[in-house]
Wavefront OBJ file of the C-alpha trace (Angstrom):
o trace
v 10.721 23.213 40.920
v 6.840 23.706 40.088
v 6.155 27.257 39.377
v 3.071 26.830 41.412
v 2.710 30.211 43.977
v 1.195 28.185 46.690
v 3.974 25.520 47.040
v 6.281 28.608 47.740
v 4.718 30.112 50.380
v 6.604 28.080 53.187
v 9.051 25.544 53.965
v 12.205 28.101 52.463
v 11.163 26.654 49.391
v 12.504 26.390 46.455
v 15.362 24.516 48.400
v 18.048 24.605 45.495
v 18.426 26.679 43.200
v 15.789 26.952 40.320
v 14.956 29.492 37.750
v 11.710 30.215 36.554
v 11.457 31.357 32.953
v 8.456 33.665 31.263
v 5.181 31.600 30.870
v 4.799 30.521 27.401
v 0.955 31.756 26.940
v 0.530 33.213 23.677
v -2.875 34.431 24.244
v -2.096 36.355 27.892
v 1.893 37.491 27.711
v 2.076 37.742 23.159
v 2.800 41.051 22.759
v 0.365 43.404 20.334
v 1.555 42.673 16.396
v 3.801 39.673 17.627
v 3.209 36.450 15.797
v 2.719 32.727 17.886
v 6.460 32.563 16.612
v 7.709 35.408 17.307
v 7.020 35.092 20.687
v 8.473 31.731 20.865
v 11.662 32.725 19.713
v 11.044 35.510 22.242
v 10.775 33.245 24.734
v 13.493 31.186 23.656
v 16.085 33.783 23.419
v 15.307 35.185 27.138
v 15.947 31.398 27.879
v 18.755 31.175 26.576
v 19.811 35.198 28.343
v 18.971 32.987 31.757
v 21.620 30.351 30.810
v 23.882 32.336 29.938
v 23.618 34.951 32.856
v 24.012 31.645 35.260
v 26.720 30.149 33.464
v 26.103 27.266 31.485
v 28.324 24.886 33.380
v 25.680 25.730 36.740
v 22.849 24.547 34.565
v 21.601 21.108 35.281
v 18.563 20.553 33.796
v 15.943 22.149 31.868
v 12.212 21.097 32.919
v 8.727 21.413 31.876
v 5.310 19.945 31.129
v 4.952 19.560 26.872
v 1.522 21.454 27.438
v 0.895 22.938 30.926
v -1.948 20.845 32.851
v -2.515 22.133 36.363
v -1.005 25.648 35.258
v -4.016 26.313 32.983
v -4.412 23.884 29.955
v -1.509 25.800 27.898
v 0.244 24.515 25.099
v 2.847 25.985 23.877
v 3.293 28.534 20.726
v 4.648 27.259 17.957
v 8.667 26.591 17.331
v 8.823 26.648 21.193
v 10.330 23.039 22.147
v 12.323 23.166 19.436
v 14.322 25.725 20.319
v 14.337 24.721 23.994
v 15.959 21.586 22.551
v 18.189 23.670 20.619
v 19.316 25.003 23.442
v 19.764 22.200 25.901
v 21.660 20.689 22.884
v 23.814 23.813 22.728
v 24.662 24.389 26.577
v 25.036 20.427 27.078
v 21.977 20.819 29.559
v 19.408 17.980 29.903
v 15.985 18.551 29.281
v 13.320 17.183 31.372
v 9.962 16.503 30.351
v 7.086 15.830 32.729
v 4.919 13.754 31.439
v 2.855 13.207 34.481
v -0.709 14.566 32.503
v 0.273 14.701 28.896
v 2.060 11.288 29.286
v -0.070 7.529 27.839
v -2.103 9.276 25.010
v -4.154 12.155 26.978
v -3.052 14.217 24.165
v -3.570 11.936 21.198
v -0.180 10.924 21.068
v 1.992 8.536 23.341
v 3.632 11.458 25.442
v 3.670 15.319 25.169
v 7.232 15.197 24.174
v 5.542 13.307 20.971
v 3.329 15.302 19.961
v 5.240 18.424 20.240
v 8.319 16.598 18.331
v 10.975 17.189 20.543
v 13.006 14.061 22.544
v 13.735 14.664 26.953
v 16.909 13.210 27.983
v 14.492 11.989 30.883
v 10.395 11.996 31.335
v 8.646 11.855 34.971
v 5.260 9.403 34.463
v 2.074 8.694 36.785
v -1.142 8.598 36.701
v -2.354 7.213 33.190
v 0.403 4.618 33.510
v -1.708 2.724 35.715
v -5.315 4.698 34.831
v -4.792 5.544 38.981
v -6.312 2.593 40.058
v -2.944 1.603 41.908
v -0.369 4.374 43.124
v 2.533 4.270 40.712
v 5.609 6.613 39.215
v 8.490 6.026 36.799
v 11.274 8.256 35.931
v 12.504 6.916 32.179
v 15.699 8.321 31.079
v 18.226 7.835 28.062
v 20.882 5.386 27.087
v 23.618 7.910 28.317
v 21.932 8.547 31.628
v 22.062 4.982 32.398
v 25.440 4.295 31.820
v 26.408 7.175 33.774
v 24.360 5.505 36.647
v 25.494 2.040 35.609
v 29.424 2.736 35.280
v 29.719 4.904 38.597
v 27.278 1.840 40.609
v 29.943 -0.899 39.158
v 32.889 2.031 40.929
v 31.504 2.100 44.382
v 29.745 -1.378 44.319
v 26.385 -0.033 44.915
v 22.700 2.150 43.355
v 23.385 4.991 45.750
v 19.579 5.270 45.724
v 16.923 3.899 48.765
v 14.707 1.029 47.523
v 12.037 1.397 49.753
v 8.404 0.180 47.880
v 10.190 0.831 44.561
v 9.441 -1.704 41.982
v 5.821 -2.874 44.300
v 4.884 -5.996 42.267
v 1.444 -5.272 42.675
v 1.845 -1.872 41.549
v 3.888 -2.597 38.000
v 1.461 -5.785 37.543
v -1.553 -3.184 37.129
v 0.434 -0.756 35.415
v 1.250 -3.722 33.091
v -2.010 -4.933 32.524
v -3.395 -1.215 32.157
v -0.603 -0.453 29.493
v -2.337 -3.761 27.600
v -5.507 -2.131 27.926
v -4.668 0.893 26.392
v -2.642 -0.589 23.202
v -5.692 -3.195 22.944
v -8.565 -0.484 23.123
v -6.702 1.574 20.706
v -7.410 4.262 23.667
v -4.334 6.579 22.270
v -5.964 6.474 18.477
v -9.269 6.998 20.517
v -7.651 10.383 22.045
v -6.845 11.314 18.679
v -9.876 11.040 16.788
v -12.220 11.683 19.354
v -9.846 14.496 20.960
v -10.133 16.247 17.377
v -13.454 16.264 17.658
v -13.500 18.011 20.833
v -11.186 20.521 20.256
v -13.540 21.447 16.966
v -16.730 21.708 19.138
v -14.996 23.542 21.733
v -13.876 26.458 19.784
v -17.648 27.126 19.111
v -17.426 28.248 22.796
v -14.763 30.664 22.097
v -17.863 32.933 20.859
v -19.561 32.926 24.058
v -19.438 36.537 25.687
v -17.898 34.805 28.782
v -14.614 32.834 27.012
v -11.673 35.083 25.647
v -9.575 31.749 24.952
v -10.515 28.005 24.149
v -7.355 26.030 23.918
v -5.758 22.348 24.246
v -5.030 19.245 22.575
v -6.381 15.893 22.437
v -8.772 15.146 25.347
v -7.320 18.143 27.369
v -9.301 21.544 27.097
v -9.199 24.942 28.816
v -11.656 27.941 28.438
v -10.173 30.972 29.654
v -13.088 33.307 31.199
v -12.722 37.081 31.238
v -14.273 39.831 32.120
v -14.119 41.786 28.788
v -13.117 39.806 25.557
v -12.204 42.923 23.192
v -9.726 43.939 25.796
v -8.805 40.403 27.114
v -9.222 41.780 30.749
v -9.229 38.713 33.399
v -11.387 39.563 36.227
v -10.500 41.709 39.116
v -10.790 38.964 41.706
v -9.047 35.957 40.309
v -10.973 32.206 40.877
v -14.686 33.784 41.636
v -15.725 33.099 37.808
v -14.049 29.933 37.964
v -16.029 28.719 41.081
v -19.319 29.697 40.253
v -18.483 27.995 36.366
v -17.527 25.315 38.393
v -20.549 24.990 40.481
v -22.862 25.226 37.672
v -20.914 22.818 35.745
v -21.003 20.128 38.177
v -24.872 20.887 39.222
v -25.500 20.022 34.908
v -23.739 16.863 35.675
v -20.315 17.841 33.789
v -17.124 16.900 35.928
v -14.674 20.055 35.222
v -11.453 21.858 37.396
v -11.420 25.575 38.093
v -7.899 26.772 37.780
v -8.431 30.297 38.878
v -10.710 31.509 36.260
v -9.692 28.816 33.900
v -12.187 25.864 33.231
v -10.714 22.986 32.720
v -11.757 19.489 30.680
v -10.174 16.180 31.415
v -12.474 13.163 29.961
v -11.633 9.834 30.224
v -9.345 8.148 27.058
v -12.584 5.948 26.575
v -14.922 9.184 25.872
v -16.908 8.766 22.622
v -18.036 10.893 19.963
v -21.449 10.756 21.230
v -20.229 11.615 24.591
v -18.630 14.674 23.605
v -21.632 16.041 21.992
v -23.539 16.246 24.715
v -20.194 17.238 27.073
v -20.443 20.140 24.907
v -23.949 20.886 25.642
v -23.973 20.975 28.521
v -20.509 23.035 28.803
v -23.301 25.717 26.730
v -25.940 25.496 29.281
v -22.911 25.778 32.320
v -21.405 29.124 30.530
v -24.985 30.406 30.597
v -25.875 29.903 34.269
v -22.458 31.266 34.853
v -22.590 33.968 33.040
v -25.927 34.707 34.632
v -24.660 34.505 38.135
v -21.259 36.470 37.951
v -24.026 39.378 36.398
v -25.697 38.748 39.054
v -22.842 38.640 41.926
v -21.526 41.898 40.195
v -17.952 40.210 39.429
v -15.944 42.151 37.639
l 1 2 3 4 5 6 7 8 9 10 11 12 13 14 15 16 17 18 19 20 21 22 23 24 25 26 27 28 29 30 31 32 33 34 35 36 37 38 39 40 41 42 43 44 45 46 47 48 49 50 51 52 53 54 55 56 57 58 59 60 61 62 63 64 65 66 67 68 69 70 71 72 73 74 75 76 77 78 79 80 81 82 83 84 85 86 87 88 89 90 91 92 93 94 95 96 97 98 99 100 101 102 103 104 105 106 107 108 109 110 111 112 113 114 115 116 117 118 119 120 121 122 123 124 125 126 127 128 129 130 131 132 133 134 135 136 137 138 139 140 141 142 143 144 145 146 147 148 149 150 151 152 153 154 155 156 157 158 159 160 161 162 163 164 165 166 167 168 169 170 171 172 173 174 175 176 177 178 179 180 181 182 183 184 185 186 187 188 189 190 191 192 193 194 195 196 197 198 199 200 201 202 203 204 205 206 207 208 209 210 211 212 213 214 215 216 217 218 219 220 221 222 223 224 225 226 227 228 229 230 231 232 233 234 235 236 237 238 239 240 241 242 243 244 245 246 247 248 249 250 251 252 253 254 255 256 257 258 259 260 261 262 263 264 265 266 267 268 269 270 271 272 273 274 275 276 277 278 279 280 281 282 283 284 285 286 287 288 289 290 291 292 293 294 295 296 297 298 299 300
């Protein structure tokens, strides 16, 4: 299902059949005069031109990340859940969040789906449910889910579904006791209030000759690098920025993820407000030296 061009490439993938809609990225795809809104309900409305085109009926499931991690730290413009809700709602199609990043307060907020104010039928969790320290994944789902399952199990006497390491004791006992952590620390309220913070110092970067877009939420950040900022030009040869920001970031002692030419900041829930003052410092002094050695690559 990812829209990921890599995963593609082999393996007759996507094995079923699975739609990919326009990439809701205000900032790259907005089209000159168009408001965040507009092209929301732009979006929206080709989504709904998809559905239709398919036939409703053929439509399982609509699903997405509330704010795209590994595509590029993008949220989404404004209005946009809500009218893929509206829609799901409409066409009797279930909508699908995963909450695999966004999920256990990375963004402020207990899930994605929160924040953004719009309720899945069903969210896909891991990582922060257990911090990563043990393996784990859940797949929560609605009232009228289950009883689907549980009526049609009570029919044919059985889960039609393989149990093998599901439920590992160990496993749910650290995502348990990680889950206490997090309510105990206050590490969600932490996300919030420190996560405001960094989204304020970030956009300070936004001025840096280097960055045509800072964007995020909560402790989740993205700075878009370009080639030319009036014109919003990426460079020619996608992911050579990125690298050499990369490089210099983690030579200034600043942990951050090149996604192409995307730079991308993931602190821990337990960052403080110290911490992200001199995060941001030395983000400045790692846009310099990159700056300095795309000039001096002759990346373009």
């Amino acid at each position: 299902m990812t829209g990921l061009p890599n995963n593609h490439r082999d393996f007759d993938l996507p094995a079923i059949p699975v739609r990919h809609l326009g990439c809701p990225h205000f900032y790259r795809f907005g089209k000159d005069g168009e408001t965040e809104e507009e092209f929301a309900a732009r979006l929206v409305a080709e989504a709904e031109a998809v559905i239709l085109d398919e036939g409703p009926e053929t439509v399982a499931a609509f699903i997405g990340e509330p704010l795209m991690g590994a595509g590029g730290v993008l949220p989404p413009p404004k209005g946009y859940w809500h009218g893929i809700e509206a829609l799901c709602r409409k066409y009797d199609i279930l909508l699908i969040a995963d909450e695999v990043i966004n999920g256990f307060g990375r963004l402020g907020s207990s899930f994605g789906s929160v924040h953004y104010g719009f309720t899945p039928d069903m969210m896909v969790v891991s990582k922060q449910i257990t911090s990563s320290y043990m393996p784990l994944a859940a797949v929560i789902f609605s009232d009228a889910i289950y009883n689907a399952i549980a009526d049609n199990s009570a029919k044919i006497g059985t889960f039609g579904h393989g149990f093998t390491g599901s439920g590992h004791p160990v496993a749910t006992a650290v995502g348990i006791e990680n889950l206490k952590i997090i309510e105990e620390r206050d590490l969600i309220g932490n996300a919030a209030r420190v996560g405001s913070t960094l989204q304020k110092k970030l956009a300070a970067c936004a001025d840096h000759p280097l960055v045509g877009e800072v964007r995020g939420a909560g402790l989740i950040a993205g700075l878009e690098l370009v080639a030319d900022k009036a014109t919003r030009r990426p460079f020619s040869a996608i992911g050579k920025a990125g690298a050499l920001a990369s490089e210099a970031g983690h030579e200034n002692g600043l942990i951050v993820r090149a996604i192409g030419d995307t730079i991308a900041l993931c602190p821990p829930l337990i960052i403080t407000a110290d911490e992200v003052e001199e995060l941001v410092r030395r983000l400045a002094k790692t846009l310099d030296q990159a700056a300095e050695r795309i000039r001096s690559e002759e990346i373009n």
